[in-house]
C-alpha positions in Angstrom: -43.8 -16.2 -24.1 -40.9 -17.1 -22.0 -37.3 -17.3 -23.0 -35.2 -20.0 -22.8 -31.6 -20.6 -22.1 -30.6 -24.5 -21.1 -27.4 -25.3 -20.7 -25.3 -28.8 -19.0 -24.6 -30.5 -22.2 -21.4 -31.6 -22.9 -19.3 -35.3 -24.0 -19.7 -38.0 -21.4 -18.8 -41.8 -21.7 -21.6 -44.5 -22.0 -23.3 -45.1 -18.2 -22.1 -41.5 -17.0 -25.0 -38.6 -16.0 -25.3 -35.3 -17.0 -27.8 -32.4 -15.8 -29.5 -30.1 -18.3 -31.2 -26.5 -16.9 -33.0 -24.5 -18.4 -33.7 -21.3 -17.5 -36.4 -19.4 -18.1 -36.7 -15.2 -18.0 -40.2 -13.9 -16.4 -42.2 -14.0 -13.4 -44.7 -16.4 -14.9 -42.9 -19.3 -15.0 -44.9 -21.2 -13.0 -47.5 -21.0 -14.9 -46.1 -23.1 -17.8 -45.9 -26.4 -18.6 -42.1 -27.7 -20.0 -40.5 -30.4 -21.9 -37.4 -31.3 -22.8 -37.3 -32.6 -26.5 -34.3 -33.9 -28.7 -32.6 -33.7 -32.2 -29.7 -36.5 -33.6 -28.2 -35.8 -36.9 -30.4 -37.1 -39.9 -33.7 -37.5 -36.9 -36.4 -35.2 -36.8 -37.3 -34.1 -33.0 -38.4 -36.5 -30.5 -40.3 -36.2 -27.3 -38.5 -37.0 -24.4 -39.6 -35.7 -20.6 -42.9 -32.9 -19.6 -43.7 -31.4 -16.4 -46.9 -30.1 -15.4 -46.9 -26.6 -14.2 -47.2 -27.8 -10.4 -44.7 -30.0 -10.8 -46.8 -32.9 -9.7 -47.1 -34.8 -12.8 -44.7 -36.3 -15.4 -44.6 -38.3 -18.3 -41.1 -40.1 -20.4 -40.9 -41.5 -23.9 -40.3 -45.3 -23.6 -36.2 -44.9 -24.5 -35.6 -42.7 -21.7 -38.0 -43.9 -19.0 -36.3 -45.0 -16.1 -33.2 -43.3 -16.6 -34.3 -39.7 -17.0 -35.8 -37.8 -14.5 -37.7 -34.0 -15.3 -38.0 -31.6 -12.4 -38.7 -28.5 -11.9 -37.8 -25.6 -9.2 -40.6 -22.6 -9.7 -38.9 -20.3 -7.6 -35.8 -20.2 -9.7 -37.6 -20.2 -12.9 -35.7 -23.3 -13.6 -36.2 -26.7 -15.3 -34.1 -29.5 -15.2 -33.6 -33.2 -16.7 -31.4 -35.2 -14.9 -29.5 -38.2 -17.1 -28.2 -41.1 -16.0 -27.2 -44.5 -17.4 -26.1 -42.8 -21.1 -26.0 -44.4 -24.3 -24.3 -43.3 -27.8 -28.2 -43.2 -28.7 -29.0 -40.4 -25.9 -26.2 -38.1 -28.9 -28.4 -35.5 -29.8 -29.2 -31.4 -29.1 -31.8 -31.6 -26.3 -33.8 -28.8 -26.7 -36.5 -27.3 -23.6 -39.5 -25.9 -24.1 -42.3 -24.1 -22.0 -46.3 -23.4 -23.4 -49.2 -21.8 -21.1 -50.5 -24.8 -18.6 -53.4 -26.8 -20.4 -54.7 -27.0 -16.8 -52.8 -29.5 -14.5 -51.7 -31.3 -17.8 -48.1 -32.4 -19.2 -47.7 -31.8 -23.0 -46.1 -34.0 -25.2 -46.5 -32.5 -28.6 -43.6 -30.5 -30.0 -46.3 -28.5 -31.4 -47.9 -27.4 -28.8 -45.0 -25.8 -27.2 -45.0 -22.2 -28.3 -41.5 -21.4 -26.5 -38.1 -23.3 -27.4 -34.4 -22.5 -26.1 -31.5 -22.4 -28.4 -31.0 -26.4 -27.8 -27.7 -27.6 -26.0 -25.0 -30.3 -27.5 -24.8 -33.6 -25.5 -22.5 -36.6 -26.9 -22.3 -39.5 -25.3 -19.2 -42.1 -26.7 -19.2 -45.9 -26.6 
């Protein structure tokens, strides 16, 4: 296992960007596929961006395609999600996680993820 730190949350205004890291400790990270997943109030957790371990393949839930964007830098042990276009529905703790690469596969299932950071706070007002 990896551990995880993310950290960019924070209040913006509906249409403004934010830029969540998460950083992971190791020297394996490359070898691990991450997702970004997210919690509102009342909600159980949602899927929201994966990255194959290469880097080369991604996948978005339909409510953040488009404006979202997962990256990741394997030399800084370092996975992002870039924001743009906020809505008051984006309010949630986004939370990243990492599991051991099913091959050149992204992962999608919260439950396959065997990893998870201590979430960070992002609030987006009308």
């Amino acid at each position: 296992q990896v551990q995880l730190v993310e950290s960019g949350g924070g209040l913006v205004q509906a249409g403004g960007s934010l830029r969540l890291s998460c950083s992971a400790s190791g020297r394996t990270f490359s070898s691990y596929a991450m997702g970004w997943f997210r919690q509102a109030p009342g909600k159980e957790r949602e899927f929201v961006a994966a990255i194959n371990w290469k880097g080369d393949s991604t996948h978005y839930s339909h409510s953040v395609s488009g404006r979202f964007t997962i990256s990741r830098d394997n030399g800084k042990n370092t996975a992002y999600l870039q924001m743009t276009s906020l809505q008051p529905e984006d309010t949630a703790v986004y939370y990243c996680a990492a599991t051991r690469s099913f091959g050149e596969a992204v992962v999608l299932t919260a439950a396959l993820y065997d990893s998870w950071g201590q979430g960070t706070q992002v609030t987006v007002s009308s």
